[in-house]
N, C-alpha and C positions, 0 to 999 in steps of 0.2 A: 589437563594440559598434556602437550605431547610433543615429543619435540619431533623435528624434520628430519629427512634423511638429506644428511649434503655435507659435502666437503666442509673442515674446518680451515678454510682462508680466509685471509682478509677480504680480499673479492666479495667472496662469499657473502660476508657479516655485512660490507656496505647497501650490496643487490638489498640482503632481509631489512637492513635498515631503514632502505629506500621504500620498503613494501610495509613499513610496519607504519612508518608516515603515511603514507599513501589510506591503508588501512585506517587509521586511526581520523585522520580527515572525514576520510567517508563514512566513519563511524557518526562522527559528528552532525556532518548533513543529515543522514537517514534519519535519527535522534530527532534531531529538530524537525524532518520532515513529516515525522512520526508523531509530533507533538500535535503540528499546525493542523495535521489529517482527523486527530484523535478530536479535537476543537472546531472543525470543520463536520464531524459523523456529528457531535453533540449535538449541535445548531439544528441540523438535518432531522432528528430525531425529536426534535420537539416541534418542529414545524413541522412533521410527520404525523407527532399525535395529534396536532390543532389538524390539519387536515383532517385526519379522521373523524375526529367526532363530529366535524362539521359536514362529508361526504354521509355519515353514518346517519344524520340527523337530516339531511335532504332525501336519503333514500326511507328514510322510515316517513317522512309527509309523504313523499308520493306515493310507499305503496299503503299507508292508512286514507290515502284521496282513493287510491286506485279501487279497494276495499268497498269502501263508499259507492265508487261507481256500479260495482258490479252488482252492488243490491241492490241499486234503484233500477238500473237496465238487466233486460235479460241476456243470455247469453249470445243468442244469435245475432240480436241488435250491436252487441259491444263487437264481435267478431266481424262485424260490416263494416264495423265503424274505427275499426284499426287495422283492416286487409292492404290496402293502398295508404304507405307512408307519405308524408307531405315533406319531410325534411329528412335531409342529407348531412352525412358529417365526414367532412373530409380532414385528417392527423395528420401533417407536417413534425415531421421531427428532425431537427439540429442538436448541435454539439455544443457543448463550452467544458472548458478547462478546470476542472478545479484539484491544483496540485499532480498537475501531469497524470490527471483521471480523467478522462474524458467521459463524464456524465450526460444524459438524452434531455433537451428541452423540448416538452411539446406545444404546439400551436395548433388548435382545431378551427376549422372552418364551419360555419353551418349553412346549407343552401334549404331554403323553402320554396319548392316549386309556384305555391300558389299563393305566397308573399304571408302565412302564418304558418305554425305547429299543427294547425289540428287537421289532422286527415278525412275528413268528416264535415259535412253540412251542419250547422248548429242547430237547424231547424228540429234533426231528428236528432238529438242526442241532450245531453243533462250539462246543467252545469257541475255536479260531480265531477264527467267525466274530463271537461274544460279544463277542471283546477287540478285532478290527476295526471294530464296531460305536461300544462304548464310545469307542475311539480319533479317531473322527471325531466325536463328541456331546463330546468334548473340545479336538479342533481349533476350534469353531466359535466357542468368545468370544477367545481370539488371534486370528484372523480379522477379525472385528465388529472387536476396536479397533485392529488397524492398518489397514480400511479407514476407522475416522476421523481416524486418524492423518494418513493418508497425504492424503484429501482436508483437513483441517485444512492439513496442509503446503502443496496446493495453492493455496488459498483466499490462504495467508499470502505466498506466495511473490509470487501476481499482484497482493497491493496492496501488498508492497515496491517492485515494478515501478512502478506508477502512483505512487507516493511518492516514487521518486525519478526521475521524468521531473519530476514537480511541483519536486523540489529545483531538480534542471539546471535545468528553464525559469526559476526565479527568481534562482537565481543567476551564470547564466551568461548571460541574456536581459533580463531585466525588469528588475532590480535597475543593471546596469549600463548600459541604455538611459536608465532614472532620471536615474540620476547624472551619465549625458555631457549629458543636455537639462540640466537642471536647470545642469551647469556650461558649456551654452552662452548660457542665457539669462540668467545672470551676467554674462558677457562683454559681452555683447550690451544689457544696464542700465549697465552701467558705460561703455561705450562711449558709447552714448546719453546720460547721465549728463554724461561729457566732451566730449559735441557741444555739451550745451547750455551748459555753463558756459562755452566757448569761443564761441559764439555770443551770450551772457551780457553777455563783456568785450567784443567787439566793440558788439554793439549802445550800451555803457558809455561805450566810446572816442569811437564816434561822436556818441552826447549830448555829453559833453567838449565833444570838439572844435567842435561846430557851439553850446555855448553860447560857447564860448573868441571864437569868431569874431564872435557876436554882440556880445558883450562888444567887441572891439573894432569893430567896426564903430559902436557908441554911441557911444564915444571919441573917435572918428576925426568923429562930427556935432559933437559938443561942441567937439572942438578948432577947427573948421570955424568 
């Protein structure tokens, strides 16, 4: 803790009082929002790892199909027969909200010029390379959502981070620099406070005494 530099007024003490509410509210909010975020990254991260293994387990069929293909077909044939793609993927990406994070949703389009996947005549080719084919036109939307998964998680992850740097700074900084100013300049009124009421009675004593004296020094003519 440490305390402020500022005038010890009353002013003073209301402004940090005002700041230390202010302060302490928005401790609260962060707190809670820090909570719902922390509860929100969890969810994310496990529909992250189902993602995956399920992205992980589409691209291991297709390239054990792809495998397959390539040792029944030679290499020249498989190279004809995957020069000229048939299908197109067009990513749209929007936004949504989640806790004043704005996270990527993706929506992929798929266009087939000649109305399937295979780029290729079936007359010349296997059905290895068919199911290979198919196998990765199947990997592709497990893919798509756990790369928004995963950015999602990122996205969520670095403003937990900056949420709870904001926590510590207020609570471990601001909140209790507050409170030591704020209970030095208490001190510091009261103290002042007790100067002056002691300075109060002196000043009091001394009228006393110097009419006491007047008083008799009247007396002391009279009796004269």
């Amino acid at each position: 803790m440490a305390r402020l530099n500022v005038n010890p007024t009353r002013m003073e003490m209301s402004r940090l009082k005002q700041l230390l509410k202010t302060a302490t509210r928005g401790h609260k909010l962060l707190k809670d929002k820090l909570d719902e975020l922390m509860k929100q990254f969890l969810n994310i991260v496990r529909e992250n790892k189902r993602l995956r293994e399920e992205a992980e387990a589409a691209l291991e069929n297709a390239y054990k199909d792809f495998i397959i293909a390539r040792a029944v077909l030679s290499e020249s044939v498989l190279g004809e027969s995957l020069m000229i793609p048939q299908q197109s993927v067009a990513v749209k990406v929007t936004k949504k909200n989640i806790m004043s994070v704005n996270v990527p949703v993706f929506d992929f389009q798929t266009e087939e010029s000649s109305g399937d996947i295979y780029p290729y005549g079936l007359a010349f080719s296997s059905g290895e390379l068919d199911s290979a084919m198919l196998s990765f036109s199947n990997a592709m939307e497990p893919l798509l959502r756990l790369a928004e998964s995963e950015k999602t998680a990122q996205l969520l992850a670095q403003e937990i981070e900056r949420t709870r740097r904001r926590v510590n700074a207020l609570e471990n900084v601001m909140i209790p620099n507050y409170q030591e100013t704020i209970k030095y300049i208490t001190m510091k009124l009261e103290e002042n406070e007790r100067a002056g009421t002691t300075r109060l009675m002196k000043v009091k004593d001394m009228v006393l005494k110097k009419a006491l004296e007047e008083k008799k020094k009247r007396e002391a003519e009279i009796v004269s």
